[in-house]
PATI-514725 format. One record per residue: residue in one letter; chain; x, z, y of N, C-alpha, C in turn. Coordinates in Angstrom, 3 decimals. Layout:
[atom A,A,[X,Z,Y],[X,Z,Y],[X,Z,Y]]
...
This chain:
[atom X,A,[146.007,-33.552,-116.424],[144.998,-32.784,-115.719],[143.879,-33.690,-115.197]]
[atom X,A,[143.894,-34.921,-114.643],[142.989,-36.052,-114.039],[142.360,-36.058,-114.949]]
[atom X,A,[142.988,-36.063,-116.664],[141.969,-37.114,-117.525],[141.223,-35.537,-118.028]]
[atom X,A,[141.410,-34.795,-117.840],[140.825,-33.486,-118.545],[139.335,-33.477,-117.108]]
[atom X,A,[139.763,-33.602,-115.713],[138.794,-33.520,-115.308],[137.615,-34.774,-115.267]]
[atom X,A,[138.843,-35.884,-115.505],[137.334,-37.290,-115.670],[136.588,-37.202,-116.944]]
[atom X,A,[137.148,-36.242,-117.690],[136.748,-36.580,-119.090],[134.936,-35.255,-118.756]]
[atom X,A,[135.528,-34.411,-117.816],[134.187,-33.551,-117.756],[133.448,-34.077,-116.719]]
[atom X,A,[133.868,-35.113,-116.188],[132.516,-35.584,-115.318],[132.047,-36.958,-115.911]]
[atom X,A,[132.596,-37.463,-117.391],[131.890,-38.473,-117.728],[130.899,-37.831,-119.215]]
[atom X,A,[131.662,-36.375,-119.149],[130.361,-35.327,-120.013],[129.103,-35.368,-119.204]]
[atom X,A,[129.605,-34.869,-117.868],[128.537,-34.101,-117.012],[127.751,-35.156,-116.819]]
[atom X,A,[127.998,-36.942,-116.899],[127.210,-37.942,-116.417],[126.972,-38.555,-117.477]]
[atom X,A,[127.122,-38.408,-118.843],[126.338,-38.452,-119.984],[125.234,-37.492,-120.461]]
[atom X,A,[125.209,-36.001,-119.694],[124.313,-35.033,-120.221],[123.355,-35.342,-118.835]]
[atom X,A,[123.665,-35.765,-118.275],[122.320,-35.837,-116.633],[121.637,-37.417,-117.436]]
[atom X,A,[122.042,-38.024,-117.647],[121.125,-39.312,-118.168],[120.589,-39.107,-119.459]]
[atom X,A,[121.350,-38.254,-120.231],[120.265,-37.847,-121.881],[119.306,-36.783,-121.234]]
[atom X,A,[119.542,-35.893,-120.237],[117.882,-34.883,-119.241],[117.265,-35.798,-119.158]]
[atom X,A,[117.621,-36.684,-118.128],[116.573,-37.914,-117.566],[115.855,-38.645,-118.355]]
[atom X,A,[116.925,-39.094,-119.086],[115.696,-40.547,-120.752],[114.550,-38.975,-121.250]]
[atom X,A,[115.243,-37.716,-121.660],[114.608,-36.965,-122.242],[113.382,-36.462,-121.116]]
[atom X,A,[113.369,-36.159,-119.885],[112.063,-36.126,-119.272],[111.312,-36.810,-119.031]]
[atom X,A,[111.983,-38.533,-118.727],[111.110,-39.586,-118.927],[109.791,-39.699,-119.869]]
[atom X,A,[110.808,-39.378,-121.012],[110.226,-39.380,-122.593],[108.615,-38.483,-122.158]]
[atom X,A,[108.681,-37.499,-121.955],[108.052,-36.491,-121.751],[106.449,-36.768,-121.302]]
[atom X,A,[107.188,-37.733,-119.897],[105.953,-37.813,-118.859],[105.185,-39.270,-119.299]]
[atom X,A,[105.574,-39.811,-120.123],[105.186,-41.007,-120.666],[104.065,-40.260,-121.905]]
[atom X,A,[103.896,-39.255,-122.500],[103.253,-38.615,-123.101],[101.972,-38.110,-122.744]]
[atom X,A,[100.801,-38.780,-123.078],[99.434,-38.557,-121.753],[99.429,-37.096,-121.502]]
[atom X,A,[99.159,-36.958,-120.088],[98.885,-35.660,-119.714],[97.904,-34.488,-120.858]]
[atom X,A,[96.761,-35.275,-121.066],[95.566,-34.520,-121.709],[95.738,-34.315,-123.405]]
[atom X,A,[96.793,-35.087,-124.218],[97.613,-35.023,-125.620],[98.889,-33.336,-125.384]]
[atom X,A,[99.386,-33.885,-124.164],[99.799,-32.067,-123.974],[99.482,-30.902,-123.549]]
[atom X,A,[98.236,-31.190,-123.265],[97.317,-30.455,-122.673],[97.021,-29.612,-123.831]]
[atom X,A,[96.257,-30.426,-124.870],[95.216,-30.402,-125.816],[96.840,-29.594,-126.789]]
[atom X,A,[97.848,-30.160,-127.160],[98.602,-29.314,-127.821],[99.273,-27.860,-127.861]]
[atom X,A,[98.983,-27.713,-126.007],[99.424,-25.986,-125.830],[98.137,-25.636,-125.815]]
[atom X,A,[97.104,-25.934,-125.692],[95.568,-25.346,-126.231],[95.531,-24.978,-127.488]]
[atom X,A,[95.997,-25.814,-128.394],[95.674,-25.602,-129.659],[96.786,-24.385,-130.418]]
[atom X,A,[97.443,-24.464,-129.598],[98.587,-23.012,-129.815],[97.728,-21.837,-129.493]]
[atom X,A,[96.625,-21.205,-129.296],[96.876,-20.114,-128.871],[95.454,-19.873,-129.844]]
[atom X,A,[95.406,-20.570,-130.995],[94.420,-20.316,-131.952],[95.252,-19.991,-133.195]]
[atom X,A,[94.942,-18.388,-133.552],[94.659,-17.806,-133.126],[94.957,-16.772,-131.971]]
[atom X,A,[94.226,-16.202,-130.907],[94.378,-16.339,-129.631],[95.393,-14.486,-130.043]]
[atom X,A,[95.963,-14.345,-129.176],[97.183,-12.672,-129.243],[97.380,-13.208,-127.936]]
[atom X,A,[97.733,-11.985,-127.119],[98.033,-12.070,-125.793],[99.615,-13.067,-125.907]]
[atom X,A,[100.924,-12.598,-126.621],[101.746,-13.536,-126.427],[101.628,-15.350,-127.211]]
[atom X,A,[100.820,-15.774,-127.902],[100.376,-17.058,-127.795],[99.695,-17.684,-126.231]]
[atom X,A,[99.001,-16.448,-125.849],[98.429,-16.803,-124.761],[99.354,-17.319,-123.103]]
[atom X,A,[100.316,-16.324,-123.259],[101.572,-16.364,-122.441],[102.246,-17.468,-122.828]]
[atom X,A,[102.373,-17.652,-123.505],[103.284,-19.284,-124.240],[102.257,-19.945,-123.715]]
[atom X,A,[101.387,-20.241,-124.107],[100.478,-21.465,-123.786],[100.368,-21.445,-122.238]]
[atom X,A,[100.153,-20.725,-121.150],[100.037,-20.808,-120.041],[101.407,-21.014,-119.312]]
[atom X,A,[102.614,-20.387,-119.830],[103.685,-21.622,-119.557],[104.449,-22.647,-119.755]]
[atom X,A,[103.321,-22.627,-120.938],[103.792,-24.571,-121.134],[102.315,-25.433,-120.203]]
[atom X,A,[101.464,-24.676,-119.823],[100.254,-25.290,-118.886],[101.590,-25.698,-117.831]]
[atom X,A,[102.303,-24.933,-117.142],[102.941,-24.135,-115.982],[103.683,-25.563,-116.203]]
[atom X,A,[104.868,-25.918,-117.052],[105.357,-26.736,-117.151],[104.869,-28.428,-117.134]]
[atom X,A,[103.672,-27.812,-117.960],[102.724,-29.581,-117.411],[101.937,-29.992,-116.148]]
[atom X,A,[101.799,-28.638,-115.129],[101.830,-29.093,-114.303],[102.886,-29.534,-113.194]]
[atom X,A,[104.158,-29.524,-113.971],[105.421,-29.885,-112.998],[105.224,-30.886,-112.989]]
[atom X,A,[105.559,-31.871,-114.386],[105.176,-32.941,-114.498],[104.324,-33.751,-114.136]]
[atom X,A,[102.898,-32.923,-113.868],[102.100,-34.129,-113.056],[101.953,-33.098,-111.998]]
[atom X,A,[102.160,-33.005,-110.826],[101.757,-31.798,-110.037],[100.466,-32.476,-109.041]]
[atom X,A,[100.478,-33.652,-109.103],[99.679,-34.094,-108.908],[98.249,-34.355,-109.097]]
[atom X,A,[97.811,-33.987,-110.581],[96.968,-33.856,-111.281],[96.493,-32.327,-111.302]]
[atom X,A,[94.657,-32.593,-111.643],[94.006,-31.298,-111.427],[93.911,-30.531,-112.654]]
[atom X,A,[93.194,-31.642,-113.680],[93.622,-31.051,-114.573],[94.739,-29.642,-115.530]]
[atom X,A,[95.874,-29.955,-115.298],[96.812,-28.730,-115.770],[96.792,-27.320,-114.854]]
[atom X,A,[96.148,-27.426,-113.530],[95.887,-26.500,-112.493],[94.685,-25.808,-113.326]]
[atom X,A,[93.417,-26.614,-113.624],[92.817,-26.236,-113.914],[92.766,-25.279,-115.212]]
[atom X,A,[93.284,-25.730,-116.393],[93.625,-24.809,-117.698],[94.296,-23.547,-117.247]]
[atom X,A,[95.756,-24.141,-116.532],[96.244,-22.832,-116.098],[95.866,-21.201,-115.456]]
[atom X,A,[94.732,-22.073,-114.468],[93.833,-20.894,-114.108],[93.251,-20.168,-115.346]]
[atom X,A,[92.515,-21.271,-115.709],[91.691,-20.882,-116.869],[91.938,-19.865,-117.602]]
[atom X,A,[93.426,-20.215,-118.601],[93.938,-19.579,-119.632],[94.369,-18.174,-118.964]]
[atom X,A,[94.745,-18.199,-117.631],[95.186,-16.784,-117.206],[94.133,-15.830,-116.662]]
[atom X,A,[92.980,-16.589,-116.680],[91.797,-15.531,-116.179],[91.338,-15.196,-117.752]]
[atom X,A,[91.358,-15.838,-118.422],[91.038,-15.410,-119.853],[92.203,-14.428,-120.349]]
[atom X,A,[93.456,-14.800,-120.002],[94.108,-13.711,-120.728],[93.571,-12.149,-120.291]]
[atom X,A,[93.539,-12.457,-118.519],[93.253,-11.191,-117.840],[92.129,-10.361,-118.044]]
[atom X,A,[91.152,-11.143,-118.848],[89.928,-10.562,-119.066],[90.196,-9.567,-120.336]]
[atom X,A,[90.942,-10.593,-121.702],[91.209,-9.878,-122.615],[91.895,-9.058,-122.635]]
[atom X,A,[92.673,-8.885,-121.272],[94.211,-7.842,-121.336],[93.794,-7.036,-119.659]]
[atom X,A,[93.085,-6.637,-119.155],[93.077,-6.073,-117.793],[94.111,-5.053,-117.117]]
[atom X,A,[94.513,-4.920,-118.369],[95.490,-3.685,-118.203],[97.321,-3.943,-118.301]]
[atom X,A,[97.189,-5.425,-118.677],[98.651,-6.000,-119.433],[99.821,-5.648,-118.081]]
[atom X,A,[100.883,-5.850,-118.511],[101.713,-5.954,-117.076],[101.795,-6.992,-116.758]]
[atom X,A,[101.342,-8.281,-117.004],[101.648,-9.193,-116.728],[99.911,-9.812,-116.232]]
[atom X,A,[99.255,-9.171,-116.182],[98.018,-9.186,-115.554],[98.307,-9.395,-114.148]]
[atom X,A,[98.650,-8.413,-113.186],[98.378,-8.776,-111.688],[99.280,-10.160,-111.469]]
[atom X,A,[100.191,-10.514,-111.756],[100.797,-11.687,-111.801],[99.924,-13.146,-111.966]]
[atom X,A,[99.511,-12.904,-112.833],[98.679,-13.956,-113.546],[97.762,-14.291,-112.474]]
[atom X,A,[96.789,-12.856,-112.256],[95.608,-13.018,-111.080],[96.110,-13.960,-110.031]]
[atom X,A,[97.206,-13.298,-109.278],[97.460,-13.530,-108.191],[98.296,-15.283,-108.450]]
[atom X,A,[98.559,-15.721,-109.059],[99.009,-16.835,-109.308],[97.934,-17.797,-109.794]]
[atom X,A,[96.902,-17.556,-110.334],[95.382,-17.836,-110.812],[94.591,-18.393,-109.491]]
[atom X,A,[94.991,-17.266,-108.524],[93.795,-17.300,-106.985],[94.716,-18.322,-106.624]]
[atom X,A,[96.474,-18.328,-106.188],[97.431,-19.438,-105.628],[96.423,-20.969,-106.094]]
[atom X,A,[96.671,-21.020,-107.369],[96.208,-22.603,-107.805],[94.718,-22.614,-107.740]]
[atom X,A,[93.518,-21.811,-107.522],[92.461,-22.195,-107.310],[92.289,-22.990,-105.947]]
[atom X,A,[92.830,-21.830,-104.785],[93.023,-22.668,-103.614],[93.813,-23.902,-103.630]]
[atom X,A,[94.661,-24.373,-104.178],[95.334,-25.573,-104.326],[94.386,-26.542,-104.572]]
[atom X,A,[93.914,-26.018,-105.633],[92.618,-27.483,-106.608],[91.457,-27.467,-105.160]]
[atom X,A,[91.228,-26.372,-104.698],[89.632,-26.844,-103.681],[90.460,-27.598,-102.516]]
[atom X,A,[91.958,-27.734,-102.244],[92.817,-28.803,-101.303],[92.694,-30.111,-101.826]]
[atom X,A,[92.447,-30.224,-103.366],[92.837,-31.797,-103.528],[91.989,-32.646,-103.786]]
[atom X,A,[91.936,-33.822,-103.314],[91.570,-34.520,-103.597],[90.788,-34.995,-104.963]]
[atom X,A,[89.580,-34.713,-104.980],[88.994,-35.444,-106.271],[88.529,-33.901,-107.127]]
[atom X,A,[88.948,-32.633,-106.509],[88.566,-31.553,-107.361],[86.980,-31.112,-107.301]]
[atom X,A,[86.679,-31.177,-108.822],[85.233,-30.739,-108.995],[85.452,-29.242,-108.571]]
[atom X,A,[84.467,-29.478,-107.189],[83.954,-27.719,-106.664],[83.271,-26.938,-107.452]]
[atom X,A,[82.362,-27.600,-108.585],[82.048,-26.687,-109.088],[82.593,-25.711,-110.380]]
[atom X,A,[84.068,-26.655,-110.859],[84.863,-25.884,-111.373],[85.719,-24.971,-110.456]]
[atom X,A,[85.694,-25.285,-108.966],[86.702,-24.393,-108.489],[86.057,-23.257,-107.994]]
[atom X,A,[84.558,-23.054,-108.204],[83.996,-21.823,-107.834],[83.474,-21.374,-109.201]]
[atom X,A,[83.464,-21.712,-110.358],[83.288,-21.286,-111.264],[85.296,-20.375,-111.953]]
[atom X,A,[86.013,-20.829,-111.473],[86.984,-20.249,-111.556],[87.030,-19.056,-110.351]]
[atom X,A,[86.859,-19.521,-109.142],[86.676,-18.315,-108.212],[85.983,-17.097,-108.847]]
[atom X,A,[84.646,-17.606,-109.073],[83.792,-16.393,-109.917],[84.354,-15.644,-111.318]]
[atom X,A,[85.401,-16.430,-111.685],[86.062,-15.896,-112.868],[87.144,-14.506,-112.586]]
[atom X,A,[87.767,-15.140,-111.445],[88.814,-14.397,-110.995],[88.109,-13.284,-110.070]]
[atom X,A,[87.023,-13.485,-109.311],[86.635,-11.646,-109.322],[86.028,-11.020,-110.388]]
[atom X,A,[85.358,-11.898,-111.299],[84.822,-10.735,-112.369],[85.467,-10.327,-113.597]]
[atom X,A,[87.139,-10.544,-113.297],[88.195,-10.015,-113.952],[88.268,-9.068,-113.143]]
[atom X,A,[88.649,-9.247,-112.015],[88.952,-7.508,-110.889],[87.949,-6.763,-111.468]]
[atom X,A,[86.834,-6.927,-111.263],[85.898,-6.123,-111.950],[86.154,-5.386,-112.918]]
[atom X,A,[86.274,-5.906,-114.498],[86.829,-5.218,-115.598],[87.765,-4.824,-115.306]]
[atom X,A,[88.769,-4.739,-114.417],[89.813,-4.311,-113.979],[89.577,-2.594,-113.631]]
[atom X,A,[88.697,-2.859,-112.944],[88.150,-1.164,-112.281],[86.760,-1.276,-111.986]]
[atom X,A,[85.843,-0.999,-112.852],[84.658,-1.767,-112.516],[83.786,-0.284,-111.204]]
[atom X,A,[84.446,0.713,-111.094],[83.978,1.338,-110.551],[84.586,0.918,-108.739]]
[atom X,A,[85.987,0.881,-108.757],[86.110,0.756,-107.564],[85.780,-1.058,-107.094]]
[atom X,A,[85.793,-1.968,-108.301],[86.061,-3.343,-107.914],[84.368,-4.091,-108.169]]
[atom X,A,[83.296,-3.257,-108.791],[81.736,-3.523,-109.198],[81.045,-3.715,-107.829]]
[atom X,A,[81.220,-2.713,-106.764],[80.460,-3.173,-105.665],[81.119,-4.287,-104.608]]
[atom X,A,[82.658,-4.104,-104.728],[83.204,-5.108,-103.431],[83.162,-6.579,-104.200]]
[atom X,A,[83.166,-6.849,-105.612],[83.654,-8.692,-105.984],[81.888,-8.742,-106.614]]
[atom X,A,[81.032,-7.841,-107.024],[79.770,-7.922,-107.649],[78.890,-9.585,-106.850]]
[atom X,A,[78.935,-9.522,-105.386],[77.844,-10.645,-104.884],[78.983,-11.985,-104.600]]
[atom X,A,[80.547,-11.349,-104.837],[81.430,-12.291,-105.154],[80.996,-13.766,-106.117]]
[atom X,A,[81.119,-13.228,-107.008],[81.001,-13.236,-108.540],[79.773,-13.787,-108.627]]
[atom X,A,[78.460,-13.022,-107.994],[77.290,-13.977,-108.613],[77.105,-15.315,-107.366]]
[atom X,A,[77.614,-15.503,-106.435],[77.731,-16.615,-105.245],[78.332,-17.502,-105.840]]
[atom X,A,[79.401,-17.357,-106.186],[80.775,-18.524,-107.059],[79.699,-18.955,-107.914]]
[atom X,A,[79.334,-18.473,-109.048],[78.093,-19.124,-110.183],[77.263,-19.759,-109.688]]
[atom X,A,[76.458,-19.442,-108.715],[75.437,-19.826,-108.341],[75.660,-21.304,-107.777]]
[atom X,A,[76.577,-21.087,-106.842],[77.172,-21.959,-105.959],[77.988,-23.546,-107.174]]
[atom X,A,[78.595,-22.781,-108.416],[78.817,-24.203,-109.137],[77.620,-24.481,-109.979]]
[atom X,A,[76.737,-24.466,-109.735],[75.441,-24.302,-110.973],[74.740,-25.226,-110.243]]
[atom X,A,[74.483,-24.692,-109.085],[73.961,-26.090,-108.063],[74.442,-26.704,-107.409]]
[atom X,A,[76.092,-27.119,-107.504],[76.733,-28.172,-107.446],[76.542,-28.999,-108.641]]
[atom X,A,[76.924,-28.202,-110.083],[76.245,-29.121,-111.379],[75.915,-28.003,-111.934]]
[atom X,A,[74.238,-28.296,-112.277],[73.450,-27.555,-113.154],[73.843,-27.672,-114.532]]
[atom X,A,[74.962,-28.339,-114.899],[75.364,-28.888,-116.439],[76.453,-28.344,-116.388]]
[atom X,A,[77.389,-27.455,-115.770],[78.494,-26.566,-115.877],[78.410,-25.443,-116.715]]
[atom X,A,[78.820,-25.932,-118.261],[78.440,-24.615,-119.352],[79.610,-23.772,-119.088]]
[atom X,A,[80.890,-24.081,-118.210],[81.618,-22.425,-118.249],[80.847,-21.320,-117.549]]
[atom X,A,[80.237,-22.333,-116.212],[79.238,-21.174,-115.466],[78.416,-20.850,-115.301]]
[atom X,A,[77.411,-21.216,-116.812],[76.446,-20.512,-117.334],[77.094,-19.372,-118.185]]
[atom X,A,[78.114,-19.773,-119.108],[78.205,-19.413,-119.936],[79.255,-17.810,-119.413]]
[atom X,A,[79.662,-18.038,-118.101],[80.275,-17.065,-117.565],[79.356,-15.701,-116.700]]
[atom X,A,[78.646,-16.614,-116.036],[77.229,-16.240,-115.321],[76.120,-15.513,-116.239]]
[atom X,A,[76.327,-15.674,-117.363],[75.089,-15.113,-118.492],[76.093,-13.736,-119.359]]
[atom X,A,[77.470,-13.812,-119.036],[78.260,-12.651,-119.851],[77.924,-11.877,-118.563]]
[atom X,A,[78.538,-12.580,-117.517],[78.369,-11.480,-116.339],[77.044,-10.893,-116.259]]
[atom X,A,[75.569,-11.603,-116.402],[74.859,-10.757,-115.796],[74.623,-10.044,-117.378]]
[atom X,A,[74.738,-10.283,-118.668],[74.573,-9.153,-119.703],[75.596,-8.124,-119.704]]
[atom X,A,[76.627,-8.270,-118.759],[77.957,-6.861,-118.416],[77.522,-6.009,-117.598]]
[atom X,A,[76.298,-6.369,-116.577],[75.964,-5.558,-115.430],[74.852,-5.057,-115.695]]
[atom X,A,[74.295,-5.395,-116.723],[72.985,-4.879,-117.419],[73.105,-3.844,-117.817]]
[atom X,A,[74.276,-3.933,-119.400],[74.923,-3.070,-119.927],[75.336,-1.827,-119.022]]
[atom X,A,[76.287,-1.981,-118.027],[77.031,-1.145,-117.184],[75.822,0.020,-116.605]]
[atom X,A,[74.904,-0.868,-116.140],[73.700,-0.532,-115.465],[72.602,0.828,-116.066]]
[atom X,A,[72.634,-0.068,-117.756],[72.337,0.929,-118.566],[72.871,2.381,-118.993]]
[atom X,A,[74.143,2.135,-119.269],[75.012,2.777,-119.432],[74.869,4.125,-118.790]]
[atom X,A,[74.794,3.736,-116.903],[74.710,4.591,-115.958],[73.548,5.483,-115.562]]
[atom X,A,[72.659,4.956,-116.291],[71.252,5.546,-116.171],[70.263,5.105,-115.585]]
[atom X,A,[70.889,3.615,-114.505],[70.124,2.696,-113.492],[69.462,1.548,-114.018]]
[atom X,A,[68.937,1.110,-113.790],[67.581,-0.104,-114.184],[67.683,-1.050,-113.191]]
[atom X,A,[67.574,-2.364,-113.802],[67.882,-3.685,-112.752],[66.424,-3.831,-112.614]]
């Protein structure tokens, strides 16, 4: 009976040191090479590539939790899913875990503000498409403040032009749509 139980705790202390060499392995792997490899998974983009890729973001930021970077994609990829999917079930999750790590990144150290208000502005003008009737007037001066606000932190921020120029051709549209004139 002794050797049946030493024999499972010199299993159990051979499988905890092959985890360990094997996560070692892992984190020795540059952050931005695994970055760039769950990115390149979700081409072409389907909502469940998209879900894979944002929890393997999820997982690279365990690994460096320290780093802004993987915070940053993560947001990213889940305000993008939410845009393409407003309706998914796995939408309010995302949001609300999206807003968690934005506030994290404007805590740390070394985070470009003007990505963290260009993500702010992302994440209300998903609520928006969300319900653009009940969510158009309360996140609308949201949404164009965040842009504005990373644009002249850096005038060279193409997500928040490039976010800032869908938004204001969505409110145009909408605008039109309704019978109203900007």
């Amino acid at each position: 009976m002794t050797f049946q139980i030493f024999k499972n705790r010199v299993f159990a202390i051979a499988l905890f040191m092959m985890a360990s060499v094997s996560i070692n392995a892992q984190t020795s792997v540059p952050m931005q090479a695994l970055i760039g490899q769950s990115l390149s998974k979700i081409q072409p983009a389907s909502p469940e590539t998209m879900l894979n890729c944002i929890a393997e973001l999820k997982r690279i930021d365990t690994l460096f939790p320290d780093s802004i970077l993987p915070k940053y994609q993560m947001a990213l990829q889940s305000l993008n899913y939410a845009v393409m999917n407003p309706h998914a079930e796995q939408t309010d999750n995302l949001l609300a875990e999206a807003g968690q790590t934005i506030g994290k990144m404007e805590k740390m150290k070394g985070a470009d503000l003007s990505d963290v208000c260009t993500l702010r502005g992302f994440l209300y003008m998903v609520r928006i498409v969300q319900n653009p009737a009940q969510n158009g007037q309360r996140y609308y001066i949201d949404v164009m403040q965040n842009y504005e606000k990373a644009l002249k932190i850096n005038p060279d921020n193409e997500l928040a032009k490039q976010l800032q120029a869908k938004f204001n051709e969505g409110m145009r549209q909408a605008l039109r749509d309704s019978g109203s004139s900007l």
